[in-house]
N, C-alpha and C positions, 0 to 999 in steps of 0.2 A: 728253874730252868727246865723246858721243856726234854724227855729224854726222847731220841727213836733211836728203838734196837733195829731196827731193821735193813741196817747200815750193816748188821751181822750175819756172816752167813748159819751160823750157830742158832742164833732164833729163827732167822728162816725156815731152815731144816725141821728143827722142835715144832713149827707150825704147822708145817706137809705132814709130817707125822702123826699128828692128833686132830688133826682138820677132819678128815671123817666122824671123826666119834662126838664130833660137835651135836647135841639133838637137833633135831629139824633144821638141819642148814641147808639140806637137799630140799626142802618146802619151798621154802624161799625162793632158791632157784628154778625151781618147776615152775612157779607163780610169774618170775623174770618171764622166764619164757611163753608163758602165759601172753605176756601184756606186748609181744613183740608184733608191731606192723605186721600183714600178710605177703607185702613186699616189702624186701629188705635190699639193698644194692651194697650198703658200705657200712661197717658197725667200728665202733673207736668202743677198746677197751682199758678205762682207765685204772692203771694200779695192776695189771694183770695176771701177775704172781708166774705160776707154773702153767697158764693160758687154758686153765680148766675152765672156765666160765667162756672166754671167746670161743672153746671148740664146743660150748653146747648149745650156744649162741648159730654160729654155723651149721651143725649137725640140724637145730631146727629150719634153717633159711640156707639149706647148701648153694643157691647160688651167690649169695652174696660174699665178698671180700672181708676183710679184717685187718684191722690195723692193732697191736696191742701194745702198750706201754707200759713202763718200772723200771725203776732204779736199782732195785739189790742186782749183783753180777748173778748171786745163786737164784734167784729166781729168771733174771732172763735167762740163763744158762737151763734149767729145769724147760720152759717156756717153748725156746727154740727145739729143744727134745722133743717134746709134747706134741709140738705142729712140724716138726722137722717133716716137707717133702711137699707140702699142702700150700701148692702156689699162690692160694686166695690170699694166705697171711702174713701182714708185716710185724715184726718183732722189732720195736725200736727204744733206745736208753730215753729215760727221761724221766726228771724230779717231780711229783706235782704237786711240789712247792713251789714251783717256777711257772709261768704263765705255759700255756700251750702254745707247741710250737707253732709259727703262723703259715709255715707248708703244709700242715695235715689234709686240710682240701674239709669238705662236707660231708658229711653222714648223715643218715636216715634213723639210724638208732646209736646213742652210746649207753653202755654198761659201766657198772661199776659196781665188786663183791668185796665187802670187808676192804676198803681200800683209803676212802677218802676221810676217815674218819681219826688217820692215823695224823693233819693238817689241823694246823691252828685254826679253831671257828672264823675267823675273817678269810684266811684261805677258802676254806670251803664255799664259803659264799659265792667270794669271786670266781670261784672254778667252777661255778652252778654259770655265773652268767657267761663263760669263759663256752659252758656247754651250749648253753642255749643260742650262743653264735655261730656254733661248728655244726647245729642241725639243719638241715632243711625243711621249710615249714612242712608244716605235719608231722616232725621227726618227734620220737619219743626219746629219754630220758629214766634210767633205772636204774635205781640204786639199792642194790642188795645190800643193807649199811646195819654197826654195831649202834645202835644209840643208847641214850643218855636212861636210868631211871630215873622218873622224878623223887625215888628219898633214897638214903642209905643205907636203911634195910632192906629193901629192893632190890636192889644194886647185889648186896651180899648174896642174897636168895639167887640171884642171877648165877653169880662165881659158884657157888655150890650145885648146882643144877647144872654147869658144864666140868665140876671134878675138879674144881681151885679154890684155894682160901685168899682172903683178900693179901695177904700175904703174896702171893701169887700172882695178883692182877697185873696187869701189861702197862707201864707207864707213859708208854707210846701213843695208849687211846684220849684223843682229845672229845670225848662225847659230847654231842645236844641231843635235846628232847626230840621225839617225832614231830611236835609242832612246828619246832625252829626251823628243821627240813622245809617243812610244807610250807611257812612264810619265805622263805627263803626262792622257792620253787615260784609262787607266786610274782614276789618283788621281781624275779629277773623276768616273768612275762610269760610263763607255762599256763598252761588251762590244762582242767582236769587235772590238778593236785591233788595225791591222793597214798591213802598210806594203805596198800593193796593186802598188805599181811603183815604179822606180826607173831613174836613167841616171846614174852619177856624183854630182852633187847638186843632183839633180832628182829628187823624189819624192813620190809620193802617200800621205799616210796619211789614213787614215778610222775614226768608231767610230760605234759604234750605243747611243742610249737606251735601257734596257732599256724592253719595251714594259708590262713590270710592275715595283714598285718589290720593289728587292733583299730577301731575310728578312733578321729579325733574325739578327744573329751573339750575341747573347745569351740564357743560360741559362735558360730558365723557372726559376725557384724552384718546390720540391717541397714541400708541405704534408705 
C-alpha cells in the first residue's frame, strides 16, 4: 500500500526545514527559470508547497499572474504567507491525485518542484497530458522532479549525499527514471523533450506545446 505523509503537517514542517541544505536544488531551479518563455501572461504551479518556486517564477516575469495549487493545509497555509498581498496570485486547495480542475483557464507556462513524483506512475502521466491541455501552444512545461536511479546502489549513494540512510527514505516517493519523463512528455505531444539538468536524482525535464497543431500522419486518398 502506497504511503503519503504528506497528509502530515509534521513531515511538512521536517521538509521546510531541511529543504535548503538539499545540494544543488537552487541549480535546478535557476535552470527552471532558465527555460521560461520571454513572455509569460499566466503560470499554474503545480504541488506548490510554501509558493517558493511560483514567487521566483514571478520575480523572473513580474508581469505575469499565478495560479498555485496543494493539498497539505500546512503548506497552503505557509503558501498564502509567502504571497500574502501580491495580487497576481491565486492559492487554491487541490489533490493532484485528482484531475485538474476544468475552471483553471490556460497558461503559458506550468511548473512543477519536487511535487509530482509523490503520484502513482499512471497519475503522473495523465497529469502530463492533463498539462499539456492547460497550455497554450507554444506554452512550456517544467518540472523540477526527484527521479528514479536506475540500480540500488545509486539510489543509496543518492540518500547519503543529501544526509539520510535508506532507513530514512520517504515512502511517499513514487520514482521513474529521466527516460520515462521524457517518453511520457513526448506521448502527450510536447517537442523539444529534454532533461535540461541533472545532479544524481535531481533533475529537470521540460517540453514545449507545439505552437501549431502537428500534420496529419495520414495519406491523402488519390482520385
Amino acid at each position: 500500500m502506497t504511503v503519503n505523509l504528506w497528509v502530515n503537517a509534521e513531515h511538512a514542517l521536517a521538509y521546510l526545514a531541511e529543504r535548503d541544505s538539499i545540494p544543488h536544488r537552487t541549480d535546478g531551479l535557476a535552470v527552471m527559470c532558465e527555460l521560461l518563455p520571454a513572455r509569460v501572461e499566466r503560470v499554474l504551479d503545480l504541488g506548490t508547497g510554501d509558493g517558493t518556486t511560483l514567487g521566483l517564477v514571478l520575480a523572473a516575469r513580474p508581469r505575469a499572474s499565478g495560479v498555485g495549487l496543494d493539498f497539505g493545509d500546512e503548506m497552503l497555509r505557509r503558501a498564502h504567507e509567502h504571497l500574502d498581498g501580491d495580487e497576481r496570485v491565486e492559492i487554491a486547495h487541490h489533490d493532484l491525485s485528482e484531475p485538474l480542475p476544468p475552471d483553471l483557464g490556460m497558461f503559458d507556462v506550468v511548473v512543477s518542484s519536487f511535487a509530482i513524483h509523490h503520484l502513482a506512475p499512471p497519475r503522473q502521466h495523465d497529469l502530463y497530458r492533463e498539462v499539456f491541455a492547460r497550455l497554450r501552444p507554444g506554452g512550456v512545461f517544467v518540472n523540477v522532479e526527484h527521479v528514479a536511479s536506475p540500480t540500488v546502489e545509486l539510489h543509496n549513494e543518492f540518500l547519503a549525499a543529501v544526509g539520510r540512510t535508506p532507513e530514512q527514505d520517504d515512502p511517499s516517493n513514487q520514482l521513474v527514471a529521466v527516460a520515462v519523463h521524457l517518453r511520457w512528455l513526448e506521448d502527450c505531444g510536447f517537442v523539444h523533450a529534454e532533461c535540461f539538468w541533472k545532479w544524481r536524482e535531481l533533475a529537470v525535464v521540460a517540453g514545449t506545446k507545439p505552437a501549431r497543431p502537428a500534420p496529419s500522419r495520414l495519406t491523402p486518398m488519390r482520385r
